[in-house]
N, C-alpha and C positions, 0 to 999 in steps of 0.2 A: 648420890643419885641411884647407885645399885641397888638400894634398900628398895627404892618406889617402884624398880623393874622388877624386884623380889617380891614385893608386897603383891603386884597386880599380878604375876605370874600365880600366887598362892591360891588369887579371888579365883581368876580368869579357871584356874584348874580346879577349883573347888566348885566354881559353878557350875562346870562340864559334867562334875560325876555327880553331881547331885541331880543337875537335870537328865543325864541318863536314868538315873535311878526312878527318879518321875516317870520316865516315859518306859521304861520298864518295868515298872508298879512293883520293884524291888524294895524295900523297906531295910533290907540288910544294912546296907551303909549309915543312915541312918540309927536303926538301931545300935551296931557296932559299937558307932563313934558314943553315943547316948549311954552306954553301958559301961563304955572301957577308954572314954581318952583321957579321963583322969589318971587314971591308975599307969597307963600309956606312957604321958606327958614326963611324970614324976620320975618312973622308969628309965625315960627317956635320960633326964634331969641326970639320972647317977650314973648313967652310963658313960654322959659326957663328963661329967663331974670329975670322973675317976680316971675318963682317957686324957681330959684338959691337966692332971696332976703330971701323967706321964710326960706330957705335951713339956709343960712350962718346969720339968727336971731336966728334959733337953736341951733347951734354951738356954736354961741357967748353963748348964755344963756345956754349952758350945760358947757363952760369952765368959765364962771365965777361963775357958781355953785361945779363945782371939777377940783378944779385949777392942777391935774395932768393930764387931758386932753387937748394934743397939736393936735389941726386941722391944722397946717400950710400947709403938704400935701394936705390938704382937699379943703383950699381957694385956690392952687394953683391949683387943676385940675377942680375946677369950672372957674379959672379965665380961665384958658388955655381953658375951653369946648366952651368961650364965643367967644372968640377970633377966635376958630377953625371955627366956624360959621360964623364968619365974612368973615374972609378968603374964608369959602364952596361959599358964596355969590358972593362975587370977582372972584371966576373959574367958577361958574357957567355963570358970563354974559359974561366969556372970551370965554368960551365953546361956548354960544351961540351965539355969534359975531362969532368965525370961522367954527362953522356949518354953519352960513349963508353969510362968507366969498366966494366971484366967484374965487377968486386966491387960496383959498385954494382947493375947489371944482375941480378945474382944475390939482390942482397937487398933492391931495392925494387918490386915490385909497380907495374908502370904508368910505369915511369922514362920513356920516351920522351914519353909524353904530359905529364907534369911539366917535363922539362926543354924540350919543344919551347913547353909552354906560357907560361916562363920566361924563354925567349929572343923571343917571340914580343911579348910585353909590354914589353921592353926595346927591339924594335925601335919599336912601337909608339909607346912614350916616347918616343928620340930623330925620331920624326918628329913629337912633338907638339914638342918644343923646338924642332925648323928652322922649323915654323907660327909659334911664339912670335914666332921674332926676326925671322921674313919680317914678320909682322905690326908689331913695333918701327918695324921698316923704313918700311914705308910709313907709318904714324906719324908718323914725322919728316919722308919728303917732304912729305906731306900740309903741311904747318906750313909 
């Protein structure tokens, strides 16, 4: 049920800044996202990639130091955080292929503001998953 309060929190703040952006005839954000969430996303992708290694070396070495500690939840929502990123990847350049679709443009009313809203959410998302595993992180210094 987290996921669906995550999901709508993504929309609900993705449509806030886009509709600011509307009513302050900013274009930035838009453009921004349209230029760089690819490159962004991916970025993002090896960052966690690279901290989720550090992550699940600690684990490992904390369950073979007290063998009553089961991570298997643990491996399985890094493995899912990894995946879900992949996936953010894939909607995002579908996203941006039908923002920049003329057939779509011609037959949906408000395309720009749906799809910037869309991407807007996704990027939002993978900055909430870099917070996640930054937070992991210290986490386990912390210990």
């Amino acid at each position: 049920m987290a996921w669906v309060k995550n999901i709508s929190f993504y929309i609900v703040a993705a449509f806030a800044l886009n509709a600011l952006s509307i009513f302050f005839e900013s274009p930035f954000l838009s453009k921004f996202l349209h230029d760089n969430v690819i490159n962004i996303l991916i970025n993002l992708l090896a960052i966690n990639t690279a901290t989720t290694g550090i992550v699940l070396t600690k684990l490992k070495e904390i369950s073979e130091n007290h063998k009553n500690f089961d991570f298997i939840d643990s491996y399985k929502e890094l493995k899912f955080a990894l995946i879900e990123q992949i996936i953010l990847i894939g909607l995002s350049i579908t996203a941006l292929i039908f923002k920049g679709s003329a057939v779509i443009q011609a037959h949906l009313l408000h395309h720009n503001f749906i799809f910037d809203t869309l991407i807007t959410a996704i990027f939002i998302n993978a900055l909430d998953t870099l917070r996640d595993t930054g937070k992991a992180i210290f986490l386990i210094i912390k210990k």
